[in-house]
C-alpha positions in Angstrom: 48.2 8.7 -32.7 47.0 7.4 -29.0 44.0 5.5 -29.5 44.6 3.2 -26.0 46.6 4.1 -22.7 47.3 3.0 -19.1 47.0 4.8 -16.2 47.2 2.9 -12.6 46.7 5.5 -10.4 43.1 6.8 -8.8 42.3 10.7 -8.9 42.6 11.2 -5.0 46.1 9.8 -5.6 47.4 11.5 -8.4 45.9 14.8 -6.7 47.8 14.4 -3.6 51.1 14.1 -6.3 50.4 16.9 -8.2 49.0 18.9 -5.5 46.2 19.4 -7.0 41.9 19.6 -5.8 40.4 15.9 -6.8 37.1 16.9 -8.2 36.0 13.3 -9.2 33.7 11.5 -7.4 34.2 8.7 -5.3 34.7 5.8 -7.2 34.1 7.0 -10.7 37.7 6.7 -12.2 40.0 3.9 -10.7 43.8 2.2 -12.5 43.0 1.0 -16.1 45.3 -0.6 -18.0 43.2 -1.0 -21.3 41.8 3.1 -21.6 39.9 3.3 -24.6 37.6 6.1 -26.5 34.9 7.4 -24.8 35.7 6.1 -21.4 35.3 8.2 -18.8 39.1 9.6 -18.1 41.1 11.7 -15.3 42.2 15.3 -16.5 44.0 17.6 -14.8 42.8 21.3 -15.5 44.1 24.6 -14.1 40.6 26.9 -13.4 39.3 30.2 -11.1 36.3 29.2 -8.9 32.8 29.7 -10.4 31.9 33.3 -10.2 35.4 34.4 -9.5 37.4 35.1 -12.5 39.9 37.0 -10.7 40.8 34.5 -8.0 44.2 32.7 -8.8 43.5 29.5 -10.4 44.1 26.2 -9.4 45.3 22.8 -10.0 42.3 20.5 -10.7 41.7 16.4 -11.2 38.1 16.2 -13.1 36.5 13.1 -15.1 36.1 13.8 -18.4 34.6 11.9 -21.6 37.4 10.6 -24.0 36.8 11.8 -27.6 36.2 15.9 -27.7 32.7 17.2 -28.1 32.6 20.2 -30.4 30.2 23.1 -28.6 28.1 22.4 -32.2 27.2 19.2 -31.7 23.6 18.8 -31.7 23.8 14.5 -30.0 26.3 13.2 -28.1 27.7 10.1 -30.3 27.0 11.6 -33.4 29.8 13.3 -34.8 33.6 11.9 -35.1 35.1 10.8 -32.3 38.0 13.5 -31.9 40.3 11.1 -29.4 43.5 13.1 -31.1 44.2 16.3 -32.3 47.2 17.1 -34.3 49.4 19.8 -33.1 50.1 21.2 -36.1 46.9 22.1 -37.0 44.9 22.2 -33.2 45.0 26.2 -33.1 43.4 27.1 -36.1 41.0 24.0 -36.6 37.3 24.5 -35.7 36.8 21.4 -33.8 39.6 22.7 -31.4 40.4 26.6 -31.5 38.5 27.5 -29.0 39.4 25.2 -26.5 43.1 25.5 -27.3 42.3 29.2 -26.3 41.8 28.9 -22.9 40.6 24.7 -22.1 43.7 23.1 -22.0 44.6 19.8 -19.8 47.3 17.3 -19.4 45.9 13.6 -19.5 48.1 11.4 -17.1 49.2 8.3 -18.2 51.6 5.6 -17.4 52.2 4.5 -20.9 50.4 4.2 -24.5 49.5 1.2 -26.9 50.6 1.5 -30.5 50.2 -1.3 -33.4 53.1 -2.0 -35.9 52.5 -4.4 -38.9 54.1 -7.5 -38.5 54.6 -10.4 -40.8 51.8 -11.8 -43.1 48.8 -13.9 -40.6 46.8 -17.0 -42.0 45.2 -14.8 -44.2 47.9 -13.1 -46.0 47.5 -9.8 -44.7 50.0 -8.2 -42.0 49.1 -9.4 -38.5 49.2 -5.8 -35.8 51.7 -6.5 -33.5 50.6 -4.1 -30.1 53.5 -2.2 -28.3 53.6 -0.5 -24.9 55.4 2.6 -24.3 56.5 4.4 -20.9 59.5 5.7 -19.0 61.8 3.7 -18.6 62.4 4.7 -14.5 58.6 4.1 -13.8 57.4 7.9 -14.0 54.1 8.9 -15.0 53.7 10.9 -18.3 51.2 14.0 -18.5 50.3 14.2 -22.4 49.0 18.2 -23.7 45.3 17.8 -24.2 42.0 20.0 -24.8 38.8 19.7 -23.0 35.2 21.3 -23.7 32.0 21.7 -21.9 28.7 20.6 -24.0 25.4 20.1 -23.0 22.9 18.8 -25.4 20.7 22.3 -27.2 17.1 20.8 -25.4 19.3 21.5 -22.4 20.7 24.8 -23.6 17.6 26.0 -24.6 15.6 25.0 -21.4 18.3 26.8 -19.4 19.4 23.0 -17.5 22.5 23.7 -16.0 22.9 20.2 -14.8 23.3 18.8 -18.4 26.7 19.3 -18.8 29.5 16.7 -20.5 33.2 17.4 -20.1 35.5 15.2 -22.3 38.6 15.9 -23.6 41.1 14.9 -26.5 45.3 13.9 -26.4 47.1 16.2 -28.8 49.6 14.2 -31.1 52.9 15.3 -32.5 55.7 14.1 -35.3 56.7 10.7 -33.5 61.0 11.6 -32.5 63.7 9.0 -31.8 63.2 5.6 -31.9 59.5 6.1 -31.3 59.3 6.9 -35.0 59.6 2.8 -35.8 56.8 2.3 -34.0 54.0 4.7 -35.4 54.8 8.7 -37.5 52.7 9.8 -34.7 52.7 10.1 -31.2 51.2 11.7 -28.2 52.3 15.1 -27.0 54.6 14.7 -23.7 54.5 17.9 -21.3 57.2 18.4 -19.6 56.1 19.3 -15.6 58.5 23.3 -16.1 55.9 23.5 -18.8 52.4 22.9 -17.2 52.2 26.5 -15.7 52.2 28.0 -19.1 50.3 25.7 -20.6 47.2 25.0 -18.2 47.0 28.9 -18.2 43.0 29.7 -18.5 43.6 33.4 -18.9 46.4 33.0 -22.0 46.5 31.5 -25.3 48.1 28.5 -26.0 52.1 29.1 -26.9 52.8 27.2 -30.6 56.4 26.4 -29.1 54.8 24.7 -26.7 53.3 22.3 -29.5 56.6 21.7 -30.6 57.9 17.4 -31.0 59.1 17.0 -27.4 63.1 16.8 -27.1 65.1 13.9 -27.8 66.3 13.1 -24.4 63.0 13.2 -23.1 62.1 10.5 -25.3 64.9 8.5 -24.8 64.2 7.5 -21.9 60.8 6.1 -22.9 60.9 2.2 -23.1 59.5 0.3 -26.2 58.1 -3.5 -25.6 56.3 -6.0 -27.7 53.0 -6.7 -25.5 50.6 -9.5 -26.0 47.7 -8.9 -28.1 45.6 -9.8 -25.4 45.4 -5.5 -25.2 43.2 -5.6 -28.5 40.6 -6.4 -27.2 39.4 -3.7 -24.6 37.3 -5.8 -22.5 40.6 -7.6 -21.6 42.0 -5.4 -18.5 44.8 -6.2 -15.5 48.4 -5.4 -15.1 49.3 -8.6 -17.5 48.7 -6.3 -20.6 52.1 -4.5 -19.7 54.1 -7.4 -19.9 56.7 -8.1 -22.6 56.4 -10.5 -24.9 59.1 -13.1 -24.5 
């Protein structure tokens, strides 16, 4: 799964990278090194201008709620908090099938948390040892992901078209290599040759996209024991990412 992240980059920056339109508002989203669900995160859409479905669509930086709102959902808070979707199951399963059919994102990150159980604590019981994850050569990773639009149904009724939430969910696949001793799941990398295909608005999503990412490309993510300061997520800063001695 990928239930905490890193990201240390602001949207105007990673929008000049990716050449992409930064559609967040000044100051919303800044570097985080503790991301946790329902946060307000960056997510990078491909989408036509409003009114012009014929327009060639473009590369887009937008905030989104972390943890995906089904189009059903009659609160916000209410239902389960879908931070993860598997890939195995994400084109056929209600929460997701429609926005795997044509609201698909990647969700830039430097790294991800995962807890392994280590040896018996104080109270007998295995103490979670937290581990950071991320390319080796410094590189950013863009994870698949889905996103929806929900307003709440007082909204929908009265016709408020200012009501509306964005949030989004990481898609998760069979954890490959060396990743596997860590956690049987992890997030789904996509690869930059693939973001074309799979940002597409106007296609459906292709399953061989969904696929466990190559082995190479994980191999050259790096593995570290981190302090457990990172389970707490008011604790924040650049010290979360250093190795344990």
């Amino acid at each position: 799964m990928c239930g905490r992240y890193a990201v240390s980059t602001d949207p105007a920056r990673l929008a000049v990278e990716i050449d992409a339109r930064n559609e967040v508002p000044d100051g919303l989203i800044g570097p985080d090194y503790n991301v946790a669900p329902t946060e307000t995160v960056m997510a990078v859409v491909r989408r036509h201008e409003h009114g012009r479905p014929d327009d060639d669509p473009a590369l887009r930086v937008r905030a989104m709620r972390w943890g995906l709102v089904p189009p059903w959902t009659t609160e916000l808070g209410a239902g389960p908090l879908l931070v993860n979707a598997r890939a195995e199951t994400v084109l056929n399963k209600p929460a997701f099938a429609r926005s795997a059919r044509g609201k698909r994102a990647l969700i830039p990150m430097d790294g991800w948390y995962e807890w392994r159980a280590g040896p018996p604590g104080p109270g007998g019981k295995p103490v979670k040892v937290p581990y950071y994850m991320s390319p080796a050569d410094g590189s950013r990773l863009f994870m698949a992901g889905l996103w929806s639009a929900w307003r709440p149904p007082a909204a929908r009724a009265a016709g408020d078209d200012t009501a509306w939430v964005s949030s989004a969910t990481i898609i998760t696949t069979a954890a490959v290599g060396a990743l596997a001793g860590i956690h049987d799941r992890m997030p789904l990398v996509m690869p930059v040759e693939f973001w074309d295909a799979w940002l597409d608005p106007d296609a459906p999503a292709d399953p061989a996209l969904l696929h466990p990412p190559a082995r190479e490309l994980v191999d050259a993510i790096e593995i570290r024991e981190v302090s457990p300061l990172v389970n707490r997520v008011s604790n924040n800063g650049p010290r979360l990412l250093d190795p344990v001695e």
